[in-house]
C-alpha positions as CSV (number, residue, x, y, z in Angstrom):
1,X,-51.7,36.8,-60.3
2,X,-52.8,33.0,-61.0
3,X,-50.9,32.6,-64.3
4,X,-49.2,29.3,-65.6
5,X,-46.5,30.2,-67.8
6,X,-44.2,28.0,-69.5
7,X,-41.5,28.4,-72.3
8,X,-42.0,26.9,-75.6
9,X,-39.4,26.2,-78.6
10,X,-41.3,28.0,-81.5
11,X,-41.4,31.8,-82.3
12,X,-44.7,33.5,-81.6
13,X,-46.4,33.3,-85.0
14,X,-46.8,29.9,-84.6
15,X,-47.1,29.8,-80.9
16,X,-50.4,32.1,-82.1
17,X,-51.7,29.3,-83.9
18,X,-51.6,27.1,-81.4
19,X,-54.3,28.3,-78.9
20,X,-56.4,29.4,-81.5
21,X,-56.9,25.5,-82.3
22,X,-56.6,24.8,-78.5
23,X,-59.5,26.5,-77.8
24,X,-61.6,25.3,-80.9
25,X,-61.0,21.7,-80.1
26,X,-62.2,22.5,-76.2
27,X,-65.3,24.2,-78.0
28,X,-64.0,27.7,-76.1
29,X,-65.4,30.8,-78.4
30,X,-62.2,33.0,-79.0
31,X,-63.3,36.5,-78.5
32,X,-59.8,38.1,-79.1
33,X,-57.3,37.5,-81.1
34,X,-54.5,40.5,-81.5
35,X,-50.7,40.0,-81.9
36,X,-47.4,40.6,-84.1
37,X,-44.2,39.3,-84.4
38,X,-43.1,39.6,-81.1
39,X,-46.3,39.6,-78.9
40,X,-49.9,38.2,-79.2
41,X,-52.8,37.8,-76.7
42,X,-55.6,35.8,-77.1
43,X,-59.1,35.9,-74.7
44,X,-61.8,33.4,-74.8
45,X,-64.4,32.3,-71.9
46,X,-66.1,29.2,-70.3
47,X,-69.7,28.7,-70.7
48,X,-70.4,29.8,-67.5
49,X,-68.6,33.3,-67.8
50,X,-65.3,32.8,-66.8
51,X,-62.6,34.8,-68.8
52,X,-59.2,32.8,-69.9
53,X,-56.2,35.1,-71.5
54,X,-53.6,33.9,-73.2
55,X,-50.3,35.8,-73.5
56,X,-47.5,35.1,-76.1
57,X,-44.1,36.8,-76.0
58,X,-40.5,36.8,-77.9
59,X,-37.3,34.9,-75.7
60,X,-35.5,35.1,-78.1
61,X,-33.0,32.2,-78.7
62,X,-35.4,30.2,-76.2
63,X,-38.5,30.4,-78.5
64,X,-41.8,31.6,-76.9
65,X,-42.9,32.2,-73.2
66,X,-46.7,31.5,-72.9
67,X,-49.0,32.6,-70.1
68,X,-52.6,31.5,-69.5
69,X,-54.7,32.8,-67.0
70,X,-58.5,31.3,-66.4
71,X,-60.5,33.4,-64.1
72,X,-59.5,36.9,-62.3
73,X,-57.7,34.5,-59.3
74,X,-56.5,32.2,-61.7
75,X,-57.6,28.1,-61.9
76,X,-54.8,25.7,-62.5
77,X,-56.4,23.0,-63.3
78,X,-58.1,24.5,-66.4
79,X,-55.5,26.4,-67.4
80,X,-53.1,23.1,-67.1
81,X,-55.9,21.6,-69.6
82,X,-55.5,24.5,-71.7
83,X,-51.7,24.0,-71.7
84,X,-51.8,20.9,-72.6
85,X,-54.4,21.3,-75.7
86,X,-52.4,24.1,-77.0
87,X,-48.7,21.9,-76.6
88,X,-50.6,19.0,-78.9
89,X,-51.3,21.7,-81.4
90,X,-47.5,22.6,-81.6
């Protein structure tokens, strides 16, 4: 489905946080923002249209597992951008 996932060592609350600041430092408009304890999902879009989601869920004793998906084929290289923005806000 074109997503980059990848596990991180923080529970989703504050996982949540993280691509909310992400995307304000890459000057991304977040137009979604929903979640809880356990799951939260996060949309946004490039200026020229195309849609990026953000999945958070629970692992447990591993932390977080984080999925981002830019476009509806997916783009690695801006979603490893958006990876990386969100891991410096961690």
């Amino acid at each position: 489905m074109g997503k980059l996932s990848d596990q991180l060592k923080a529970p989703v609350p504050k996982v949540r946080q993280a691509p909310l600041a992400a995307l304000k430092g890459l000057e991304l408009p977040v137009r979604s923002d929903v979640g809880d304890k356990l799951t939260a999902h996060v949309e946004s879009e490039f200026s020229d249209g195309t849609r990026v989601w953000i999945d958070i869920e629970d692992a447990s004793d591993a932390g977080s597992k984080l999925s981002i998906r830019v476009g509806l084929m997916g783009d690695e290289a801006k979603s490893r951008k958006i990876l990386e923005a969100i891991k410096r806000h961690l």
